[in-house]
C-alpha positions in Angstrom: -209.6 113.1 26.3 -206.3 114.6 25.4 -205.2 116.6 22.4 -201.7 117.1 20.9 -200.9 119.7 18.8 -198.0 118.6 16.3 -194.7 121.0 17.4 -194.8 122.7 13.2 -198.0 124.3 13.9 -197.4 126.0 17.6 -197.2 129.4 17.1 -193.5 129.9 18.3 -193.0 127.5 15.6 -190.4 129.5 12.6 -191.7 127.8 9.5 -191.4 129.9 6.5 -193.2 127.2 4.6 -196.1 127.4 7.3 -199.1 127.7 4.6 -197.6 124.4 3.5 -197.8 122.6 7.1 -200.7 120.5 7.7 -202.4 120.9 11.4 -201.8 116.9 12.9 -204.1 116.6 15.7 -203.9 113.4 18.1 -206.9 113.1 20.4 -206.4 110.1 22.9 -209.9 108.6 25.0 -210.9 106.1 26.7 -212.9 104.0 24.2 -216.5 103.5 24.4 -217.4 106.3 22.0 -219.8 105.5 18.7 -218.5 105.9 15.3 -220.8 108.8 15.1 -219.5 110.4 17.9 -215.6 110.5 17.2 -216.7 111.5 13.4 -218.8 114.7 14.8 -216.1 115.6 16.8 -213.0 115.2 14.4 -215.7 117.3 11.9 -216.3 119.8 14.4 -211.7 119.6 15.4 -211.4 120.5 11.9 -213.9 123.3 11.4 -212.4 124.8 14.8 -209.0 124.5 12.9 -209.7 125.7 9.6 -211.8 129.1 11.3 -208.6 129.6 13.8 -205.6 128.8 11.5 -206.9 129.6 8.1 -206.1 126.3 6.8 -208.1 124.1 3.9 -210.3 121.3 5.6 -207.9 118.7 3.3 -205.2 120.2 5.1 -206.4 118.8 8.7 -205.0 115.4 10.1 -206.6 114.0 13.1 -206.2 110.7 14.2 -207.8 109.1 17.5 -206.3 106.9 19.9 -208.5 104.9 22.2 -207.5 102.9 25.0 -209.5 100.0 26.8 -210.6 101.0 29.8 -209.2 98.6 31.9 -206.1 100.2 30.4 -207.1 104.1 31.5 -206.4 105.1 35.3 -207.6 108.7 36.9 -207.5 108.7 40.6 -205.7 105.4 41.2 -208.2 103.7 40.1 -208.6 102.0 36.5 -211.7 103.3 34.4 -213.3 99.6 35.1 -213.3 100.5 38.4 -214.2 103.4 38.6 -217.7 102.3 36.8 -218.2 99.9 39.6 -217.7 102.2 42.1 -220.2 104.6 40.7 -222.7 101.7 40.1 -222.6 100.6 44.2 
């Protein structure tokens, strides 16, 4: 899983409008996940955001980007793979 902070809301960011700036987070995953899953987790990104940044819950974006697993390599080895491996 990876996050990506959008550049306005780094810290080194000069943004006199910052109160204004919505938090965009991107996670990206291999899929496989349930529904409930990615919801508890983009519930628990935006309570993590709205206790560190002191912004409004309406204010968080996240969006998820999952990828097949054939399409998902770590190692050399596609995620496919890698579950075969690990069933031998």
């Amino acid at each position: 899983m990876h996050t990506t902070l959008n550049d306005r809301d780094k810290p080194d960011h000069d943004d006199s409008s910052r109160e204004k700036t919505m938090p965009e987070i991107t996670v990206s995953m291999a899929e496989g996940r349930t529904d409930e899953q990615k919801a508890g987790m983009m519930r628990d990104i935006t309570q993590a955001l709205v206790k560190n940044l002191g912004v409004d819950a309406d204010a968080v974006v996240i969006q998820i980007n999952e990828a097949p697993l054939r399409h998902k390599m770590k190692g050399g080895k596609t995620f496919v793979e890698r579950a075969a491996a690990a069933k031998k």
